[in-house]
PyMOL Python script that loads the backbone (N, CA, C, O; Angstrom):
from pymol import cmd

cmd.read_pdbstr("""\
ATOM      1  N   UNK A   1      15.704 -35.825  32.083  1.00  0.00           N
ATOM      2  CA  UNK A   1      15.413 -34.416  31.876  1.00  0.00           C
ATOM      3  C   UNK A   1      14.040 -34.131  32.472  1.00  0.00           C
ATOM      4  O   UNK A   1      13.126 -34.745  31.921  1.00  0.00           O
ATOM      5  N   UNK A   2      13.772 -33.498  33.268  1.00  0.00           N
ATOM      6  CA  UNK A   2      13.064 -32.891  33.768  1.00  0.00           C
ATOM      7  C   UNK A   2      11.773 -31.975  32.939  1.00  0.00           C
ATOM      8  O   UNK A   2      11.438 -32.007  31.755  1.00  0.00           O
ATOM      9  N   UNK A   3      11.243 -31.190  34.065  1.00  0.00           N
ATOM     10  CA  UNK A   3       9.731 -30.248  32.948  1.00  0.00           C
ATOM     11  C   UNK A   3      10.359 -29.046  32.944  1.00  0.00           C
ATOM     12  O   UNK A   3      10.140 -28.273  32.010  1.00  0.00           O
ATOM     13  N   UNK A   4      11.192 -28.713  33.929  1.00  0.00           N
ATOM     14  CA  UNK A   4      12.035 -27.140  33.992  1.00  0.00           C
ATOM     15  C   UNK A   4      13.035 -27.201  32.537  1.00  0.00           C
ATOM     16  O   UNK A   4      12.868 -26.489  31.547  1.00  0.00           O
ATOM     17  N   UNK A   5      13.954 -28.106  32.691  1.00  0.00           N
ATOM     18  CA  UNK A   5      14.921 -28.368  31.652  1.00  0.00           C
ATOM     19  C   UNK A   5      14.771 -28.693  30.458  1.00  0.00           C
ATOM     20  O   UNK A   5      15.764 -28.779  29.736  1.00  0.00           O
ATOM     21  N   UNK A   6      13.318 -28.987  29.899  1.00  0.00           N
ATOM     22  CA  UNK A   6      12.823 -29.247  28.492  1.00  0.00           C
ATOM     23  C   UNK A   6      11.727 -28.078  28.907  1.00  0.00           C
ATOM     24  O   UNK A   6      10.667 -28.585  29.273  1.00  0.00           O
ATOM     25  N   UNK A   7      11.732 -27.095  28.927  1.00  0.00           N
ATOM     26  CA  UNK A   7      11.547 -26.027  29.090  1.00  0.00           C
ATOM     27  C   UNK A   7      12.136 -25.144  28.613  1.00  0.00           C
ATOM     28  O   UNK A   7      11.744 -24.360  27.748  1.00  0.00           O
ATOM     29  N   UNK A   8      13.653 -25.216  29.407  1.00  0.00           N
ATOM     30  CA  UNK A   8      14.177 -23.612  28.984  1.00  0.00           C
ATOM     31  C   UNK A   8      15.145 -24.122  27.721  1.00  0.00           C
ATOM     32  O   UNK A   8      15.643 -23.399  26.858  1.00  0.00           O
ATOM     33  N   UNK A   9      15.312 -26.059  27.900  1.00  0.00           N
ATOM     34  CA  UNK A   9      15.988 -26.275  25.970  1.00  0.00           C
ATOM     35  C   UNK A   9      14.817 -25.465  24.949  1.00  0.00           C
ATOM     36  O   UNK A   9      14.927 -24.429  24.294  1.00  0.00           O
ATOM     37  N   UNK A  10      13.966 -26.166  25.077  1.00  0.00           N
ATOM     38  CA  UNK A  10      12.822 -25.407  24.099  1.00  0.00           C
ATOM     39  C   UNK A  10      12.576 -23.817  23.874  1.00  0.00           C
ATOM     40  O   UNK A  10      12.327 -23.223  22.825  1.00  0.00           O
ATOM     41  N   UNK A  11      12.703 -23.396  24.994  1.00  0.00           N
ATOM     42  CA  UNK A  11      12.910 -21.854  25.232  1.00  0.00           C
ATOM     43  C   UNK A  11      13.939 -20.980  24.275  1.00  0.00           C
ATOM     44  O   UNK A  11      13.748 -19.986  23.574  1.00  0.00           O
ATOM     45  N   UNK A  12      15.185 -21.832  24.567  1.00  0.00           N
ATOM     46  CA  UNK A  12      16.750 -21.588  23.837  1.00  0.00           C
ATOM     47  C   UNK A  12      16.689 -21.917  22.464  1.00  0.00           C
ATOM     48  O   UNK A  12      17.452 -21.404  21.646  1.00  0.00           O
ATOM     49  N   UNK A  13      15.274 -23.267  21.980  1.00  0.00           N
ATOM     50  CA  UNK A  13      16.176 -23.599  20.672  1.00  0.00           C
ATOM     51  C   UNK A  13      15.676 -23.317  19.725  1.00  0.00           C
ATOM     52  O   UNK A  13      16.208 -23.277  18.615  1.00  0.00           O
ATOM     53  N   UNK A  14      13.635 -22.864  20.218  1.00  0.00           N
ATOM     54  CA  UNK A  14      12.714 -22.646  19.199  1.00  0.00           C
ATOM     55  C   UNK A  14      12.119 -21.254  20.244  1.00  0.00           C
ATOM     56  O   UNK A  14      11.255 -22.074  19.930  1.00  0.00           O
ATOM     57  N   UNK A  15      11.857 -20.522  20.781  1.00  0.00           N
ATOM     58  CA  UNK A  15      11.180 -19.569  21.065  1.00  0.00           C
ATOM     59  C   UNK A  15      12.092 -18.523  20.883  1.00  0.00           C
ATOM     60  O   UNK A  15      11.684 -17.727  20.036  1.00  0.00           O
ATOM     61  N   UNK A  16      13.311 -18.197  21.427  1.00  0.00           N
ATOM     62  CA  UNK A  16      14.725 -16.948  21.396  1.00  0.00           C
ATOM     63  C   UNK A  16      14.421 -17.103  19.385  1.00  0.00           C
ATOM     64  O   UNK A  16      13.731 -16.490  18.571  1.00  0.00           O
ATOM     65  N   UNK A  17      15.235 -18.085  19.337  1.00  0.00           N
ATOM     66  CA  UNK A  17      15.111 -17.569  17.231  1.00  0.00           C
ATOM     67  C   UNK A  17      13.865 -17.405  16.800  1.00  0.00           C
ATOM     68  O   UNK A  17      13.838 -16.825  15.714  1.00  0.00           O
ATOM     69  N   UNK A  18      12.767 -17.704  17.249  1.00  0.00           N
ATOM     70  CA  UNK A  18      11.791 -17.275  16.466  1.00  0.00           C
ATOM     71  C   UNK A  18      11.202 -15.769  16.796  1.00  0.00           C
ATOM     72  O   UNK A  18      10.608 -14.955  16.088  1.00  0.00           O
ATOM     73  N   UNK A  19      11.539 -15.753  17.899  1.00  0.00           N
ATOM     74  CA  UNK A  19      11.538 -13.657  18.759  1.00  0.00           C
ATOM     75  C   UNK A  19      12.696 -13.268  17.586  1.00  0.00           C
ATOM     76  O   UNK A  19      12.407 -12.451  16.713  1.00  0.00           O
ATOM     77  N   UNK A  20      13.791 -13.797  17.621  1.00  0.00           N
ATOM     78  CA  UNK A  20      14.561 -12.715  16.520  1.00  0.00           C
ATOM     79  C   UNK A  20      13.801 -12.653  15.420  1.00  0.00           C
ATOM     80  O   UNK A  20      13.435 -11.611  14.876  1.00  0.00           O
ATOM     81  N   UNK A  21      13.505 -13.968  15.009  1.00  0.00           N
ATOM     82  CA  UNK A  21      13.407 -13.519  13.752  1.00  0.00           C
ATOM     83  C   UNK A  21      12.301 -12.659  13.039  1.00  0.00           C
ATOM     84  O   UNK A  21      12.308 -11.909  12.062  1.00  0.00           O
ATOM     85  N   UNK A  22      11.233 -13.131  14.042  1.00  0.00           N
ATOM     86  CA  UNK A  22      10.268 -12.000  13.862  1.00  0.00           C
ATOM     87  C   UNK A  22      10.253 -10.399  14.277  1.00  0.00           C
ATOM     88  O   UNK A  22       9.502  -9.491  13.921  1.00  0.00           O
ATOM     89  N   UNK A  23      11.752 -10.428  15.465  1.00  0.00           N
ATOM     90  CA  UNK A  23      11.929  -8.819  14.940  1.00  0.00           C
ATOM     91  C   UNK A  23      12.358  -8.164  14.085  1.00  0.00           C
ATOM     92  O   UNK A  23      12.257  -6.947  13.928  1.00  0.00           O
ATOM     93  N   UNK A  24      12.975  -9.078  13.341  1.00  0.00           N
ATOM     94  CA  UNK A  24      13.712  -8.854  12.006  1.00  0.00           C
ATOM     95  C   UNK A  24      12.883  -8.491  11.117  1.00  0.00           C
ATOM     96  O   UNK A  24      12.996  -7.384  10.590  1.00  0.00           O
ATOM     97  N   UNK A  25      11.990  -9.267  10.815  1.00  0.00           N
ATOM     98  CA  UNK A  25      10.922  -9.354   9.780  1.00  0.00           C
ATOM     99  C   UNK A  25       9.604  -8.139  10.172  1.00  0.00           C
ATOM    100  O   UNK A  25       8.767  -7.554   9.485  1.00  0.00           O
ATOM    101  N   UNK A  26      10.009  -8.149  11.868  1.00  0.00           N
ATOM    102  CA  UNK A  26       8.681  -6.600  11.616  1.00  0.00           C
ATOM    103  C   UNK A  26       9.788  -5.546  11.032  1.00  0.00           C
ATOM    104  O   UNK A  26       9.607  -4.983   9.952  1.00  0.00           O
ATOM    105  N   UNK A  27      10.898  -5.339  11.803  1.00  0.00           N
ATOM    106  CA  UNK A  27      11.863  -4.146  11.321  1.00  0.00           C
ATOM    107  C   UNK A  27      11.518  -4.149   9.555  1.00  0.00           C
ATOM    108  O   UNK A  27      11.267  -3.219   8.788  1.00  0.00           O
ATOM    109  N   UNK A  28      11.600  -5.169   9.405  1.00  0.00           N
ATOM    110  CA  UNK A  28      12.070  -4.781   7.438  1.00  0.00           C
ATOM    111  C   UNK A  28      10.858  -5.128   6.901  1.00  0.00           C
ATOM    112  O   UNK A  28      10.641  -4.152   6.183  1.00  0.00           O
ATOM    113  N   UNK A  29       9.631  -6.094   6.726  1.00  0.00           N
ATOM    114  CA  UNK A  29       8.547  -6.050   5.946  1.00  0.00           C
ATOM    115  C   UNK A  29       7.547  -4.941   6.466  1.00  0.00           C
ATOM    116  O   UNK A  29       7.030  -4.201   5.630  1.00  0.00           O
ATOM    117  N   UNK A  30       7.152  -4.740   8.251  1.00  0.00           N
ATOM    118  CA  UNK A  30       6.871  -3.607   8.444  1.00  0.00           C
ATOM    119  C   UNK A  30       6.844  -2.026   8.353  1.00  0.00           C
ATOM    120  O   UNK A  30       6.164  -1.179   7.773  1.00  0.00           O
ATOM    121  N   UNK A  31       7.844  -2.053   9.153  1.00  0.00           N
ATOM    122  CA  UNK A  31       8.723  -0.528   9.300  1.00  0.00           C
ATOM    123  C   UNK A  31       8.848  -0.453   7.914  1.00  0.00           C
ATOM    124  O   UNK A  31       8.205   0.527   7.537  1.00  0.00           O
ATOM    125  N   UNK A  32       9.284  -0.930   7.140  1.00  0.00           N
ATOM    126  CA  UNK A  32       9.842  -0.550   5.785  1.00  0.00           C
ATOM    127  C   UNK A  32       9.170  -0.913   4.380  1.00  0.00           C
ATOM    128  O   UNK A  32       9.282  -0.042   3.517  1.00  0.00           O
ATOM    129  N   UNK A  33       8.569  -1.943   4.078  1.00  0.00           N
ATOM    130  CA  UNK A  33       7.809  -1.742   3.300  1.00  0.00           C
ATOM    131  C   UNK A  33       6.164  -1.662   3.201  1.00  0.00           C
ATOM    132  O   UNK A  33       5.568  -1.116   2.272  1.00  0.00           O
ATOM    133  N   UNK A  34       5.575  -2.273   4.270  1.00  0.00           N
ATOM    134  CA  UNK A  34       4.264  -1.761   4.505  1.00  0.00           C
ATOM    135  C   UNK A  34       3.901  -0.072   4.745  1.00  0.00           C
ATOM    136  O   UNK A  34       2.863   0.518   4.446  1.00  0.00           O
ATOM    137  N   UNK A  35       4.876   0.353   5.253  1.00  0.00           N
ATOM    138  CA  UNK A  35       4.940   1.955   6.289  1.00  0.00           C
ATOM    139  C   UNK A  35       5.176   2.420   4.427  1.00  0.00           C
ATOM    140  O   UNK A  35       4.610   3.464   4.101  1.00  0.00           O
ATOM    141  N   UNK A  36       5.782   1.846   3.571  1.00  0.00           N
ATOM    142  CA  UNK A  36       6.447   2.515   2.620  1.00  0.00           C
ATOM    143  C   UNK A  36       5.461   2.597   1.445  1.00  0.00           C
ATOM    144  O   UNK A  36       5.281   3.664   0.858  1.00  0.00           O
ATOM    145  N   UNK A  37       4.819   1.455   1.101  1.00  0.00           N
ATOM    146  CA  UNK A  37       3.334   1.590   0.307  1.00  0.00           C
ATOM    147  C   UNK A  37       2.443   2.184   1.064  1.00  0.00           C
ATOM    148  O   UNK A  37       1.727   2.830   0.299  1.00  0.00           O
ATOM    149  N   UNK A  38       2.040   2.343   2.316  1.00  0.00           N
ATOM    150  CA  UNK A  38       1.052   3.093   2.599  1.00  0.00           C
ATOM    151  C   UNK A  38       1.091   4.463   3.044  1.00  0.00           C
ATOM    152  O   UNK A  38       0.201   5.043   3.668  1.00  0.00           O
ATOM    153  N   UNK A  39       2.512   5.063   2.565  1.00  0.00           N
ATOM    154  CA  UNK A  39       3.174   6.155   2.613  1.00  0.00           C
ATOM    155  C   UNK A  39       2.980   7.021   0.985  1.00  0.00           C
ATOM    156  O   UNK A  39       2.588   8.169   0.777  1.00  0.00           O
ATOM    157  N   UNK A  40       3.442   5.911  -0.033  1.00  0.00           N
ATOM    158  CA  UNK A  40       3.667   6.317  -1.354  1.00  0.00           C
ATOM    159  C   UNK A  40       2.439   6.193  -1.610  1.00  0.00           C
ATOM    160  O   UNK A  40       2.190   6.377  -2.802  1.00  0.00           O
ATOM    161  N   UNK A  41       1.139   5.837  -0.659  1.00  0.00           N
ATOM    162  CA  UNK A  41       0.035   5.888  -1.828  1.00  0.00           C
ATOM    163  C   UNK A  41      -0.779   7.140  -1.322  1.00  0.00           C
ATOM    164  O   UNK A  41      -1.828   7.563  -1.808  1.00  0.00           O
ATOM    165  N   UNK A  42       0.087   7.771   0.016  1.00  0.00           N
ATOM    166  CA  UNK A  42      -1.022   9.252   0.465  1.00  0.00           C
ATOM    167  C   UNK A  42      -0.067  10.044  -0.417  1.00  0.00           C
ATOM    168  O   UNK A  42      -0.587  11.113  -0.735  1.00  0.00           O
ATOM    169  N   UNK A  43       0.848   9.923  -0.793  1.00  0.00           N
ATOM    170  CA  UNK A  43       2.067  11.031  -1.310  1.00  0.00           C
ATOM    171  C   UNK A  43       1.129  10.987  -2.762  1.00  0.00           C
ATOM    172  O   UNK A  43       0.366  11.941  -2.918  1.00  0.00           O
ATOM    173  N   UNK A  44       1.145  10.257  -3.493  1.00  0.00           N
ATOM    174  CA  UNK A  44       0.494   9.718  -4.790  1.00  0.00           C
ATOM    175  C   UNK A  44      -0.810  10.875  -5.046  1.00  0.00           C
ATOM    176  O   UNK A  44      -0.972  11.719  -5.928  1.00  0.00           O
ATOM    177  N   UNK A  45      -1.686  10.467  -3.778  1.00  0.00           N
ATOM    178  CA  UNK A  45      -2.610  11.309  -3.530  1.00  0.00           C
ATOM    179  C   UNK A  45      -2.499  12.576  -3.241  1.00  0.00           C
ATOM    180  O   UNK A  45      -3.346  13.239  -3.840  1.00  0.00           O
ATOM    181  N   UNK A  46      -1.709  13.275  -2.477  1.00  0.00           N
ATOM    182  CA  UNK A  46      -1.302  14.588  -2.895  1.00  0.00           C
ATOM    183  C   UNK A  46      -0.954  15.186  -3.926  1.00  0.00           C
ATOM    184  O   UNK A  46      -1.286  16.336  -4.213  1.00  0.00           O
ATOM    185  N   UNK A  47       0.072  14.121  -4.877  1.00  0.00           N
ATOM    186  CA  UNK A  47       0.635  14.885  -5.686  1.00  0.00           C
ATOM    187  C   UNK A  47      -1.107  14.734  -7.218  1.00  0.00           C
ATOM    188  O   UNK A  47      -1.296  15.357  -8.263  1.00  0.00           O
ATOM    189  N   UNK A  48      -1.820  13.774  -6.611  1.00  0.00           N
ATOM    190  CA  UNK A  48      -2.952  13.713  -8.033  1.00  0.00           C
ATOM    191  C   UNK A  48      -3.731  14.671  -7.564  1.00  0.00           C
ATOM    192  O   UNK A  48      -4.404  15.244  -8.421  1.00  0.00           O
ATOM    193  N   UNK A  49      -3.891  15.138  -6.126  1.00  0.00           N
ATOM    194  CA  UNK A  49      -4.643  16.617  -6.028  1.00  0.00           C
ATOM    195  C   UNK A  49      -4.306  17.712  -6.164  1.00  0.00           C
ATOM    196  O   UNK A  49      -5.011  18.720  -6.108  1.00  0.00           O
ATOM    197  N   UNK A  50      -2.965  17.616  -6.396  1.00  0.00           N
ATOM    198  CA  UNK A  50      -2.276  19.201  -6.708  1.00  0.00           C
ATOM    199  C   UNK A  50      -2.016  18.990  -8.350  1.00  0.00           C
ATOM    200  O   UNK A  50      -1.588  19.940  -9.006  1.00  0.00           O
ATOM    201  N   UNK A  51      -2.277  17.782  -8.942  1.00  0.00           N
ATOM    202  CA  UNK A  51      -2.790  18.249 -10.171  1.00  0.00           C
ATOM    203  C   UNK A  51      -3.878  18.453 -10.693  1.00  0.00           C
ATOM    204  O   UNK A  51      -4.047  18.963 -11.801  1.00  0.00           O
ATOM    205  N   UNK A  52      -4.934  17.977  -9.751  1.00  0.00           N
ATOM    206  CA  UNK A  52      -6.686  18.318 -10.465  1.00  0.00           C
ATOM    207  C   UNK A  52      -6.517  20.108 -10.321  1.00  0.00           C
ATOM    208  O   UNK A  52      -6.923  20.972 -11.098  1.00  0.00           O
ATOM    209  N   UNK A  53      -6.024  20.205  -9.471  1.00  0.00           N
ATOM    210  CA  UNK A  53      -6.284  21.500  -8.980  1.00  0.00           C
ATOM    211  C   UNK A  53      -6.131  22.759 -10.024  1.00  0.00           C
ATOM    212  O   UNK A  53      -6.565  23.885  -9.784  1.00  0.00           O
ATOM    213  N   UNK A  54      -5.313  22.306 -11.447  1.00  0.00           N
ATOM    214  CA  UNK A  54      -5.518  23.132 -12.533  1.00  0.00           C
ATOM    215  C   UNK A  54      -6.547  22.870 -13.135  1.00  0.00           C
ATOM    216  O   UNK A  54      -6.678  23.750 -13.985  1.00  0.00           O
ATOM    217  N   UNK A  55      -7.646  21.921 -13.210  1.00  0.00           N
ATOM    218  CA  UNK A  55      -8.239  21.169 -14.382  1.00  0.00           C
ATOM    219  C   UNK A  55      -9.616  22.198 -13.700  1.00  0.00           C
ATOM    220  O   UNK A  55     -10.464  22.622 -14.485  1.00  0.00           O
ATOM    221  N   UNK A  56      -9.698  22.485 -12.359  1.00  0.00           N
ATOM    222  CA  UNK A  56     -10.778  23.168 -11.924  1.00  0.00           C
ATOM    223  C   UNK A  56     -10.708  24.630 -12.763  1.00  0.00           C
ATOM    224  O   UNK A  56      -9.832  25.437 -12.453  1.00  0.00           O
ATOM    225  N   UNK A  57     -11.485  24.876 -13.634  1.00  0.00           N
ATOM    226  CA  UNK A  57     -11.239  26.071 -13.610  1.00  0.00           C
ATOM    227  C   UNK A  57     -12.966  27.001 -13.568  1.00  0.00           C
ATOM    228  O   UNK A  57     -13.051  28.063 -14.183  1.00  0.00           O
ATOM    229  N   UNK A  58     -13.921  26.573 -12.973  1.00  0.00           N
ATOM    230  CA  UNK A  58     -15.388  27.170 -12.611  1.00  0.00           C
ATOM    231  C   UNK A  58     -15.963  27.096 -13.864  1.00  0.00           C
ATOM    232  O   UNK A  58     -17.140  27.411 -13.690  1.00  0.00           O
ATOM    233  N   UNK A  59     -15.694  26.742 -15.571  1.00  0.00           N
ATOM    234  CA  UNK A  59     -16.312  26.626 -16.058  1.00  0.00           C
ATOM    235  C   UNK A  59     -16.508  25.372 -16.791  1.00  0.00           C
ATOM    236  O   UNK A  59     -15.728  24.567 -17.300  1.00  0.00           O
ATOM    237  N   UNK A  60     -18.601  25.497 -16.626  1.00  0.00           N
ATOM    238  CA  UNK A  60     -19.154  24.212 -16.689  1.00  0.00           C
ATOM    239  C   UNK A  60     -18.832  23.125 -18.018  1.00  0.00           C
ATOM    240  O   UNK A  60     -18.702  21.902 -17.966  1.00  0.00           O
ATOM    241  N   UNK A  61     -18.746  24.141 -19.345  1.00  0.00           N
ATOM    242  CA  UNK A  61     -18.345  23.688 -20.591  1.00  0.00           C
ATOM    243  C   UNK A  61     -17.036  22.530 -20.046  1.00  0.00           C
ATOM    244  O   UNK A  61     -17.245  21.320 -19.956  1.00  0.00           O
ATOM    245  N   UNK A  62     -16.061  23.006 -19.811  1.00  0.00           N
ATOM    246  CA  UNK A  62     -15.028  21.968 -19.875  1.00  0.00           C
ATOM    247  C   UNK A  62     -15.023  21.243 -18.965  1.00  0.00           C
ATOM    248  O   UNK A  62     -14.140  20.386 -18.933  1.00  0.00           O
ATOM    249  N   UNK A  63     -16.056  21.319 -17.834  1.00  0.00           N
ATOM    250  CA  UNK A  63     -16.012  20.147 -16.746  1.00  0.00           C
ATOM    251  C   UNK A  63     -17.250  18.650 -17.743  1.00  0.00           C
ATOM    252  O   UNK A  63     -17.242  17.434 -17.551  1.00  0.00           O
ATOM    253  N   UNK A  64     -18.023  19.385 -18.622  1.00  0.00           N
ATOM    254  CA  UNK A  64     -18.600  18.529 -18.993  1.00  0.00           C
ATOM    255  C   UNK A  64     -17.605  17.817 -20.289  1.00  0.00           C
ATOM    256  O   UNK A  64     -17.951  16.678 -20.600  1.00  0.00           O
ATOM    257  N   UNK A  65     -16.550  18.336 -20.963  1.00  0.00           N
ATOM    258  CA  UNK A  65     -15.840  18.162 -21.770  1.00  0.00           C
ATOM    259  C   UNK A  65     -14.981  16.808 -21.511  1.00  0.00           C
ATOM    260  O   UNK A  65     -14.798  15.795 -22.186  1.00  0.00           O
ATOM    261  N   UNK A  66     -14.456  17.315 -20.012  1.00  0.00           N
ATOM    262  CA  UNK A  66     -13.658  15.898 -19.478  1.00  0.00           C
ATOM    263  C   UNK A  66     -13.884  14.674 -18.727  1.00  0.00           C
ATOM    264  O   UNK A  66     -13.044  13.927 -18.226  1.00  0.00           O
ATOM    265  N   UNK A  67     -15.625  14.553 -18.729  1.00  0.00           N
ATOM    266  CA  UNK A  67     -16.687  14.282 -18.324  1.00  0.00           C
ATOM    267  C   UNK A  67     -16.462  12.927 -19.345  1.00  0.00           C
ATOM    268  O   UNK A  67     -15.873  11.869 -19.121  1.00  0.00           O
ATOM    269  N   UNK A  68     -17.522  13.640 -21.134  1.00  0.00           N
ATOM    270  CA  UNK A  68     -17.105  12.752 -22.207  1.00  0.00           C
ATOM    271  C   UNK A  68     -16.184  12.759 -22.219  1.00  0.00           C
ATOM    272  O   UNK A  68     -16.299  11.870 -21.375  1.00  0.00           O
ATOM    273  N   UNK A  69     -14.587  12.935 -22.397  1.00  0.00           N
ATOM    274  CA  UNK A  69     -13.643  11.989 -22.538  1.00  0.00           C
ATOM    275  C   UNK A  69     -13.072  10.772 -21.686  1.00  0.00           C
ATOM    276  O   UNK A  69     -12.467   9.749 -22.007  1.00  0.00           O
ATOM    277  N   UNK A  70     -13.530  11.322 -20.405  1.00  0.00           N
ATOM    278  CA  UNK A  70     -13.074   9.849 -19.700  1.00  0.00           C
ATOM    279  C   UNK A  70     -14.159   8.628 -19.813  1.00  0.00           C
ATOM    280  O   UNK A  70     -13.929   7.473 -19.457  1.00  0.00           O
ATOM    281  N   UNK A  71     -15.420   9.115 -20.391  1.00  0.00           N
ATOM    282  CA  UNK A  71     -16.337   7.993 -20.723  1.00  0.00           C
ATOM    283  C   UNK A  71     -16.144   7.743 -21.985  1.00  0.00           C
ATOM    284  O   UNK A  71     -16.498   6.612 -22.319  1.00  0.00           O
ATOM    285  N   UNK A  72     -15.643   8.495 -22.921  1.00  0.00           N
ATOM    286  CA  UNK A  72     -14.845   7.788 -24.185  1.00  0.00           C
ATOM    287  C   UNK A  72     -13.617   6.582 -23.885  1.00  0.00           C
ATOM    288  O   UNK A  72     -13.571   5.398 -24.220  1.00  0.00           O
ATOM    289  N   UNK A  73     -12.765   7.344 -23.191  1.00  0.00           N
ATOM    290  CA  UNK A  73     -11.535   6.278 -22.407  1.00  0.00           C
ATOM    291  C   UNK A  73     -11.994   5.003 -21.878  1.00  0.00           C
ATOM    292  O   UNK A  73     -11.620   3.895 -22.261  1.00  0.00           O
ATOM    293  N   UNK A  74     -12.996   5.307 -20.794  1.00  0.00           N
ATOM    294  CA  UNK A  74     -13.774   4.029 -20.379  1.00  0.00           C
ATOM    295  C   UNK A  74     -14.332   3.061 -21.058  1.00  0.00           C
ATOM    296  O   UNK A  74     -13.980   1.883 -21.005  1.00  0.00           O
ATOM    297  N   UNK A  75     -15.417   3.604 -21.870  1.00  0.00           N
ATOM    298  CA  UNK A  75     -15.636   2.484 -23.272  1.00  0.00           C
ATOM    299  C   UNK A  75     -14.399   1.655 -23.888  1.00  0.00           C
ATOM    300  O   UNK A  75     -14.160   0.464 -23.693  1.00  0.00           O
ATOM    301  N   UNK A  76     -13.623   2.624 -24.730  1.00  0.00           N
ATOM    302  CA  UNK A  76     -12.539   2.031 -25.141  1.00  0.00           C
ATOM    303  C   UNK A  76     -11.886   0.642 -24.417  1.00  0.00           C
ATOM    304  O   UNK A  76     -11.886  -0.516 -24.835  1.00  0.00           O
ATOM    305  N   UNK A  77     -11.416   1.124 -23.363  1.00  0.00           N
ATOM    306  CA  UNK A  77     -10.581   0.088 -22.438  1.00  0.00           C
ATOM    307  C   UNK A  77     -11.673  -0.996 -22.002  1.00  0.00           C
ATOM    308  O   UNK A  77     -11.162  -1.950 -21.416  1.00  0.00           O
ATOM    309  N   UNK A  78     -13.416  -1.083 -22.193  1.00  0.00           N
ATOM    310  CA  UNK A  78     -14.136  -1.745 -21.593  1.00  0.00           C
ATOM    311  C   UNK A  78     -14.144  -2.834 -22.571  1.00  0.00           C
ATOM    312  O   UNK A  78     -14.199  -4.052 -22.399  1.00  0.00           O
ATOM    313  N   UNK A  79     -14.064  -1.973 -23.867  1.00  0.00           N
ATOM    314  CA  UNK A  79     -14.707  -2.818 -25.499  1.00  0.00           C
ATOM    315  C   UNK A  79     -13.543  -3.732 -25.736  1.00  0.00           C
ATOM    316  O   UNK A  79     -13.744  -4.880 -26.134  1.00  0.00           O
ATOM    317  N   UNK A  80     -12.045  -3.172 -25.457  1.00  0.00           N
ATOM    318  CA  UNK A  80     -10.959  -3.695 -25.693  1.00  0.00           C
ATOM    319  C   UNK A  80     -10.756  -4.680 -24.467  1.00  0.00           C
ATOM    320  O   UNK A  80     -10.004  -5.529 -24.945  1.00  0.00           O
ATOM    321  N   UNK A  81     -10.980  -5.001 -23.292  1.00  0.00           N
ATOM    322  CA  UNK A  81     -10.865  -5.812 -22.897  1.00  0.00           C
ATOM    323  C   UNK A  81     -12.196  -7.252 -23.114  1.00  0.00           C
ATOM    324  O   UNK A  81     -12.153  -8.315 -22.495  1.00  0.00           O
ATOM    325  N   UNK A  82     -13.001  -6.957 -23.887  1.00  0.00           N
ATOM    326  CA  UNK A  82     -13.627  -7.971 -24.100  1.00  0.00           C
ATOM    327  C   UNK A  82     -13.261  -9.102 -24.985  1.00  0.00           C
ATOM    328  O   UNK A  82     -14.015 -10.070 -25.094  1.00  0.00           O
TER     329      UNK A  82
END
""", "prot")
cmd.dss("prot")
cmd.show_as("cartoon", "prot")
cmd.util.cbc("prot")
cmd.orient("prot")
């Protein structure tokens, strides 16, 4: 066997299946679930800005209101994980 002919065996027996298979694997871990978490996490983000968007309402009282409660929340979950 020759350098041409252990060439294109090698070509045929390990380079062709490993091209498939890695188009396989971009088609479906790519295209589809990377594209798909970094899809669901701008969607996520739209949909958590079209809910702040009631909580605005120009007055200062209740912006400071939800201010202390999420630093109440925070403590809590800080004290409880200790």
């Amino acid at each position: 066997m020759d350098k041409k002919q252990s060439e294109t065996l090698m070509g045929r027996l390990i380079i062709l299946p490993l091209q498939k298979i890695s188009a396989v694997l971009e088609n479906i871990v790519d295209n589809k679930i990377l594209d798909g978490f970094v899809n669901g996490i701008g969607k996520g983000m739209e949909y958590a800005g079209r809910q702040v968007r009631y909580l605005q309402s120009g007055q200062l009282s209740s912006y400071f209101l939800i201010m202390v409660l999420c630093l109440i929340i925070f403590l809590v979950v800080q004290i409880g994980l200790m």
